[in-house]
VOLO-180377 format. One line per field, with one value per residue (C-alpha): x, y, z. Coordinates in steps of 0.25 Angstrom, whole numbers, plus 2048, in hexadecimal, padded with zeros to 3 digits. Example, Ala and Ser with C-alpha at 12.3 -4.5 7.8 and 13.67 -1.06 7.14 Angstrom:
VOLO-180377
u: [831, 837]
v: [7EE, 7FC]
w: [81F, 81D]
END
This chain:
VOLO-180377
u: [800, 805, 7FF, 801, 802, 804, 811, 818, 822, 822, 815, 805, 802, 7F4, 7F0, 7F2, 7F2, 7FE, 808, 817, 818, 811, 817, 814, 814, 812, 810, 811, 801, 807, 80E, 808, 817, 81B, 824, 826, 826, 828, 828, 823, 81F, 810, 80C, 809, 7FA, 7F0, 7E0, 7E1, 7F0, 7F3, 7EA, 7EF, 7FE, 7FD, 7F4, 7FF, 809, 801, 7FD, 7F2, 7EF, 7F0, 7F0, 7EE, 7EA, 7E0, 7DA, 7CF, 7C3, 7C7, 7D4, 7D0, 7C5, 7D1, 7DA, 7CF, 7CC, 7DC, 7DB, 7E1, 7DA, 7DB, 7DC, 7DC, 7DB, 7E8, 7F3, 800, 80A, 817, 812, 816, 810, 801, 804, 808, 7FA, 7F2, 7F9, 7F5, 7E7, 7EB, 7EC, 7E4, 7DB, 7D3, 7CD, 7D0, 7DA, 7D5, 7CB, 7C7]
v: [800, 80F, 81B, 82A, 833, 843, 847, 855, 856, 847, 848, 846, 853, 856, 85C, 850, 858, 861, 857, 858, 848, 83D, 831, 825, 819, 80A, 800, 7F0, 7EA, 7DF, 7E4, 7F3, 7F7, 805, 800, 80E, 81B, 826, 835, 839, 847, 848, 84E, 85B, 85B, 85D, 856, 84A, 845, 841, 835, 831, 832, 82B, 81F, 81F, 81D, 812, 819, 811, 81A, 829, 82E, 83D, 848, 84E, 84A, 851, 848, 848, 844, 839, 836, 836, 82D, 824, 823, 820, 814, 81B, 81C, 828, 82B, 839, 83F, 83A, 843, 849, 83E, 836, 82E, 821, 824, 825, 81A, 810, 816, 813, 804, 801, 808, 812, 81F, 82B, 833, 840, 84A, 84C, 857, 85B, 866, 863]
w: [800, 7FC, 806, 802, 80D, 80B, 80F, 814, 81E, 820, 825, 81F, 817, 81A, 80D, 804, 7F7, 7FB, 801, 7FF, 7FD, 7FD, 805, 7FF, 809, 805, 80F, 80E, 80F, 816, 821, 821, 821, 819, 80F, 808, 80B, 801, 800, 7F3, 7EA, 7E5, 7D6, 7D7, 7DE, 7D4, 7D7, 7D4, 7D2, 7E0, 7E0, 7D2, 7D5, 7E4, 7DB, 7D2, 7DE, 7E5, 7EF, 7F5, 803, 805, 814, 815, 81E, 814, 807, 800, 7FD, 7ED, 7F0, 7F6, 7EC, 7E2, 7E8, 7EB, 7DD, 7DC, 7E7, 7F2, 7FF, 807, 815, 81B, 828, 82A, 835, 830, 834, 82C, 821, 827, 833, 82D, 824, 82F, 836, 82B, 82A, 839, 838, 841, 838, 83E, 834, 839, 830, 822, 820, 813, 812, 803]
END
């Protein structure tokens, strides 16, 4: 499995449109281990490239902050499950939360 997460400052970026990175973190299905874990530069954001280039990575999961409700329409179209809600932390942090069911979500940080 391949999770996206919004990076800046070696952190979650709240606004996921406007991140500096991505990281890109794949983890073994069997063992629930991360595997990779990769710092990488998005296109330029434009509607409706993100969801296409992240398909095109294999990215199967995102984890974000915030996410508008068409972004997540787009990437849901792509395959690619959203979660938002999620609290600025390291990405392999919230990636190893998420892979034990423990991953905290409040309120979407998006306001569109």
């Amino acid at each position: 499995m391949k999770i996206a997460i919004p990076v800046a400052d070696g952190q979650l970026c709240l606004h996921f449109g406007h991140c500096a990175h991505f990281a890109l973190v794949e983890v073994d299905d069997a063992t629930k281990k991360i595997t990779t874990n990769r710092l990488v530069e998005p296109p330029p954001h434009e509607p409706g490239v993100l969801p296409r280039w992240l398909h095109e990575q294999g990215v199967e999961v995102i984890l974000a902050g915030g996410m508008g409700s068409r972004a997540q329409q787009l990437f849901a179209q792509h395959g690619i499950r959203t979660v938002v809600g999620c609290a600025p932390a390291a990405p392999a942090d919230l990636v190893a939360a998420f892979l034990a069911g423990d991953l905290v979500t409040g309120q979407n940080a998006c306001d569109h």
